[in-house]
N, C-alpha and C positions, 0 to 999 in steps of 0.2 A: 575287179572288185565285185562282190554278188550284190544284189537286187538288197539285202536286208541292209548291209552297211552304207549303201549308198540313201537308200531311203533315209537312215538315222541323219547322214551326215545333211542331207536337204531339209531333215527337221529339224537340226541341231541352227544350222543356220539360220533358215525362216524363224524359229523361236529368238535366238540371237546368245544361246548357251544351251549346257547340257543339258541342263537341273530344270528348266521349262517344261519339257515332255514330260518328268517327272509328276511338280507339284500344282504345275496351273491345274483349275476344275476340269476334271474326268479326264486326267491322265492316269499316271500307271497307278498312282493312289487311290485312285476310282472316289475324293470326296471331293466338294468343295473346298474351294481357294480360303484364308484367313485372310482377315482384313486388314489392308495395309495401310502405312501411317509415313508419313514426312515430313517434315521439320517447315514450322516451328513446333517446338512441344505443346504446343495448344492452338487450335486453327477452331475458327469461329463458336467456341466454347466445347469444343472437343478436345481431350487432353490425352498426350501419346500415352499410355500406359508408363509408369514406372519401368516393367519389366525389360521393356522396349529399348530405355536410357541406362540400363548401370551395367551394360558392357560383358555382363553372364550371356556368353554366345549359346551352351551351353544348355540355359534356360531359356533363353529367346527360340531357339528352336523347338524347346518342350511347349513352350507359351504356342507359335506357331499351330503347331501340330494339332494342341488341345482345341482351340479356336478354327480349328478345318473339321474337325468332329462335333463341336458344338453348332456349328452352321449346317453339313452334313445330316446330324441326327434330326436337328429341328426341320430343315426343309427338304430331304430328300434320304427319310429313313430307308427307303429301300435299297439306296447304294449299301447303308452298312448291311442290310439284312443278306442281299450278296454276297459280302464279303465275310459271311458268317457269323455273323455280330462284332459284338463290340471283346476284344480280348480285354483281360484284366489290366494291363499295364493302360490299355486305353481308360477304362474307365477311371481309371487312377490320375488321370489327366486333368480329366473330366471335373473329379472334384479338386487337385491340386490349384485349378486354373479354371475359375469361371467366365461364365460366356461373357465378352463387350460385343453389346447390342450397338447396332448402327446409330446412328442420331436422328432423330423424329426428323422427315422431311428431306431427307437422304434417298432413300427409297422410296 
């Protein structure tokens, strides 16, 4: 086994899946993480998004995606500027799908 697939498979594990090295913050996406939500659909006046509940996997992952660029952009513009900006499908995101700000007292 080489040195690179063994390293993958000790991170595959330590993470506890593939897709972890992927999307947690400043992995291979180079943005911040989106913010995650869990049941019940409303937890101390925070309500899960819509988007979240009607089963468009589809769109949950565009919803995802948009909300790792709008955390990214605001707090750490220079990962995007790295990454060459922002492309058109992303900014399309962007307005498809606005930002959910954390709840006052959260942070």
């Amino acid at each position: 086994m080489s040195r690179d697939r063994s390293d993958n498979a000790t991170l595959v594990r330590v993470m506890g899946n593939e897709v972890s090295p992927v999307t947690e913050s400043f992995g291979a996406a180079r943005m911040l993480e989106e913010p995650h939500f869990t049941r019940p659909a409303e937890f101390r006046g925070w309500a899960v998004p819509e988007v979240l509940r009607n089963g468009d996997h589809a769109k949950i992952e565009r919803w995802r995606r948009a909300q790792a660029l709008h955390r990214t952009v605001r707090a750490r513009p220079d990962l995007i500027e790295r990454r060459g900006g922002l492309s058109n499908v992303e900014k399309t995101l962007l307005e498809e799908f606005p930002c959910v700000p954390y709840p006052k007292g959260l942070l």
